[in-house]
SEKOL-277689 format. One line per 3 residues: their letters; for each residue x, z, y of C-alpha. Coordinates in steps of 0.2 Angstrom, whole numbers. Example, Ala and Ser with C-alpha at 12.3 -4.5 7.8 and 13.67 -1.06 7.14 Angstrom:
<nutors>
as) 62:39:-22 ~ 68:36:-5
</nutors>
This chain:
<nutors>
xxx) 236:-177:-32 ~ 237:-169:-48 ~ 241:-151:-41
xxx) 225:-155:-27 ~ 216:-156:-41 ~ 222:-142:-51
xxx) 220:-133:-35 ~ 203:-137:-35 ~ 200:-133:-51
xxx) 207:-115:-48 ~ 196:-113:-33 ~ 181:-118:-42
xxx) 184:-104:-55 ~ 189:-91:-44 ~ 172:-94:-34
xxx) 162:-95:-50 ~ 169:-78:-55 ~ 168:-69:-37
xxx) 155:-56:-37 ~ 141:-56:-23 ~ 147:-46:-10
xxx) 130:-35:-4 ~ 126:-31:-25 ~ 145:-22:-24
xxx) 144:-15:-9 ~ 127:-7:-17 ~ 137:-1:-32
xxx) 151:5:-22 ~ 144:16:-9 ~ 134:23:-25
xxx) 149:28:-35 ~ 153:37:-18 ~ 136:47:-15
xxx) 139:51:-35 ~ 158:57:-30 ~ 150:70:-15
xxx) 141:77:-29 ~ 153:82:-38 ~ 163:87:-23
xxx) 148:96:-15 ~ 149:115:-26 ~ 139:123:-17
xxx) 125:114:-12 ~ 123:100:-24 ~ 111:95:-36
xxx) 112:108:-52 ~ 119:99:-69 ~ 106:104:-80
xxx) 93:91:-70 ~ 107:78:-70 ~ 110:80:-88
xxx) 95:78:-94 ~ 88:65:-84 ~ 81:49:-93
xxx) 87:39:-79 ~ 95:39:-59 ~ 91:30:-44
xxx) 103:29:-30 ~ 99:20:-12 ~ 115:23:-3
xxx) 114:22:16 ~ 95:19:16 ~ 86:19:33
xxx) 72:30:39 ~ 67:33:55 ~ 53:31:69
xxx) 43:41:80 ~ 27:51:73 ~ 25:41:59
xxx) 42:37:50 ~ 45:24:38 ~ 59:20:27
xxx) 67:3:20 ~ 83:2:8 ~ 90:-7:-8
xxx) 99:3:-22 ~ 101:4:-42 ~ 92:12:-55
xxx) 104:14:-73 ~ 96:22:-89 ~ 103:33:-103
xxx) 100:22:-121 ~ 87:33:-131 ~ 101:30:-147
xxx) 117:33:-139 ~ 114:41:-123 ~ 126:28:-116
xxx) 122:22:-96 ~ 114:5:-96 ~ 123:-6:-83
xxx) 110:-7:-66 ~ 96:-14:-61 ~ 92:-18:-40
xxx) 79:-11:-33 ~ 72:-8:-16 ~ 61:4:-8
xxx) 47:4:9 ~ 33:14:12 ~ 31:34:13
xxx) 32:45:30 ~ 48:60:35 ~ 36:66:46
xxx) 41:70:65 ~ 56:59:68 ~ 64:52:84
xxx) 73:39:84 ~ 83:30:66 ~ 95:39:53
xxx) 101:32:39 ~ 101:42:24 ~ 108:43:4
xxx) 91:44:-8 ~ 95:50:-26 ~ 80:51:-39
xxx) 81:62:-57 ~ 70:53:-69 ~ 65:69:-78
xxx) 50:62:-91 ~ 46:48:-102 ~ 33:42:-90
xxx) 43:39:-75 ~ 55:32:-85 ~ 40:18:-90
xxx) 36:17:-69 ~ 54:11:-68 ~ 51:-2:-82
xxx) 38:-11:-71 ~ 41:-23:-57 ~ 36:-9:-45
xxx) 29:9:-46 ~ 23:22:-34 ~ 28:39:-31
xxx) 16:50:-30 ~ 4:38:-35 ~ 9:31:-53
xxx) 22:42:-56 ~ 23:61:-49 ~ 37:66:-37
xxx) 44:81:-29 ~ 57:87:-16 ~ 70:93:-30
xxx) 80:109:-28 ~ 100:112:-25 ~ 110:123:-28
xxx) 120:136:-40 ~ 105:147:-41 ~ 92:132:-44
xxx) 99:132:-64 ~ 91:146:-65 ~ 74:140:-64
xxx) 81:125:-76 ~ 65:125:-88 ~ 53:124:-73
xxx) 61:113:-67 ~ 60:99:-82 ~ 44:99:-81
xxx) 43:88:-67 ~ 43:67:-70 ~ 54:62:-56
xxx) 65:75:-42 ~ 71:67:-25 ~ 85:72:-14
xxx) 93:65:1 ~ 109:66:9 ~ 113:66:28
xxx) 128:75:35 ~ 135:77:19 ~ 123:90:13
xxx) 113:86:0 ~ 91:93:1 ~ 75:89:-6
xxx) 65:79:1 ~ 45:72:-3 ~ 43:52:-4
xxx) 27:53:-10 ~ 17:33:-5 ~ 34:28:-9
xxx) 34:10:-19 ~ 51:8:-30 ~ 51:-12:-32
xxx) 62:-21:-46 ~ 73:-33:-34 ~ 74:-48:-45
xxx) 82:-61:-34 ~ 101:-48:-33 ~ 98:-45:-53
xxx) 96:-63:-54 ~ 112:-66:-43 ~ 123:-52:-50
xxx) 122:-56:-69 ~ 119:-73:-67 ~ 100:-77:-74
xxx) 82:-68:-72 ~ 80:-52:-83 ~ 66:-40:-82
xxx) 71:-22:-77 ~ 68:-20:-97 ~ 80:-29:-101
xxx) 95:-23:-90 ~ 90:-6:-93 ~ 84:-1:-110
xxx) 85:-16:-122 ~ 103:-20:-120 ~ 101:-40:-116
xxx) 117:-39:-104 ~ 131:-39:-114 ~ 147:-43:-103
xxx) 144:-38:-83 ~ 155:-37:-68 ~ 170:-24:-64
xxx) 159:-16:-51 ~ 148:-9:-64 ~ 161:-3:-74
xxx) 167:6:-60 ~ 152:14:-56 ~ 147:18:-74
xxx) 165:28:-73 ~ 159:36:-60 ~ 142:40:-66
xxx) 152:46:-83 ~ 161:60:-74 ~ 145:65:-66
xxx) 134:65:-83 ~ 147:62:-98 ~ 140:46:-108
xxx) 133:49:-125 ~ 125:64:-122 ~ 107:60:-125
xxx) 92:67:-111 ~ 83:79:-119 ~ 64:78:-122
xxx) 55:83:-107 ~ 39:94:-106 ~ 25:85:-100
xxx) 20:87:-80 ~ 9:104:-77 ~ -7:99:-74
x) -17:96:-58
</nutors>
């Protein structure tokens, strides 16, 4: 009886500890879009955006697809650079729907990456949702070596999309996009409610799950931790 229970006990724990399966899975296939980045020399998304950026969403394997009128649907992760440190804050879930491709036939599922360039966007992601092209400006970033060459044009922008299908990364326009703080994942993954505020900029989470150190490494080698975004110029005007 006495190992039953201490069987139990270790059960109970171990359950207590696990981490939900569909927030890793999230963090996982992210850290894997971020590593085809690095592996991608020739058509990937130039440093100097990636830098400087004040924040990155990632929507791995998000869905888009339709006839004539296309809409897309997907959950991901936004992380922030701290202001002081420059350090990545652990995620926050969010989701995404709205917004047209275009001409499309049939479904395609897709990698979505965003570059928070400006203080403004950065405030979007701070709300419960935002949208793009709406609240906050968005544009088909560009890729590429020679795209560093246009690096102070191109920091002028407030948030730069791009999208991977087939292993080749491209801009791509989500303007009527909305960007939605997922609450219920951020409430299951650490444990209690926190506002996207709190996750990313103000530091309340203090201890988090392996999954996010793992993808914090991987976002490390990508833009190195403690290297603080520069101050954007503020969007040209319309």
């Amino acid at each position: 009886m006495r190992y039953f229970l201490l069987f139990l006990t270790l059960l109970v724990a171990t359950n207590a500890q696990a981490e939900p399966e569909d927030q890793v899975k999230i963090l996982k296939n992210s850290a894997a879009v971020l590593e085809e980045i690095l592996d991608s020399p020739d058509e990937q998304i130039p440093a100097e955006l990636i830098s400087n950026a004040k924040a990155i969403i990632v929507f791995p394997t998000m869905i888009k697809g339709g006839f004539m009128v296309a809409a897309q649907y997907g959950r991901g992760l936004a992380t922030a650079r701290s202001p002081r440190t420059g350090e990545w804050s652990p995620p926050s879930f969010v989701t995404t729907v709205g917004g047209s491709f275009g001409l499309q036939i049939g479904a395609e599922a897709v990698d979505l990456i965003l570059l928070v360039m400006s203080q403004r966007g950065l405030e979007g992601l701070l709300q419960d949702k935002f949208t793009l092209g709406g609240d906050i400006g968005v544009a088909a970033g560009p890729v590429g070596r020679h795209a560093e060459a246009g690096a102070d044009l191109m920091m002028q922008g407030e948030i730069y999309s791009y999208s991977r299908s087939k292993g080749v990364f491209a801009g791509l326009s989500l303007k009527g996009t909305i960007i939605a703080a997922d609450e219920s994942y951020n409430r299951e993954y650490y444990g209690a409610a926190h506002a996207p505020k709190e996750i990313l900029l103000d530091g309340k989470i203090k201890k988090y799950p392996e999954s996010t150190r793992r993808f914090l490494k991987q976002l490390s080698r990508l833009a190195p931790a403690g290297k603080k975004p520069a101050l954007s110029a503020p969007p040209p005007s319309k």
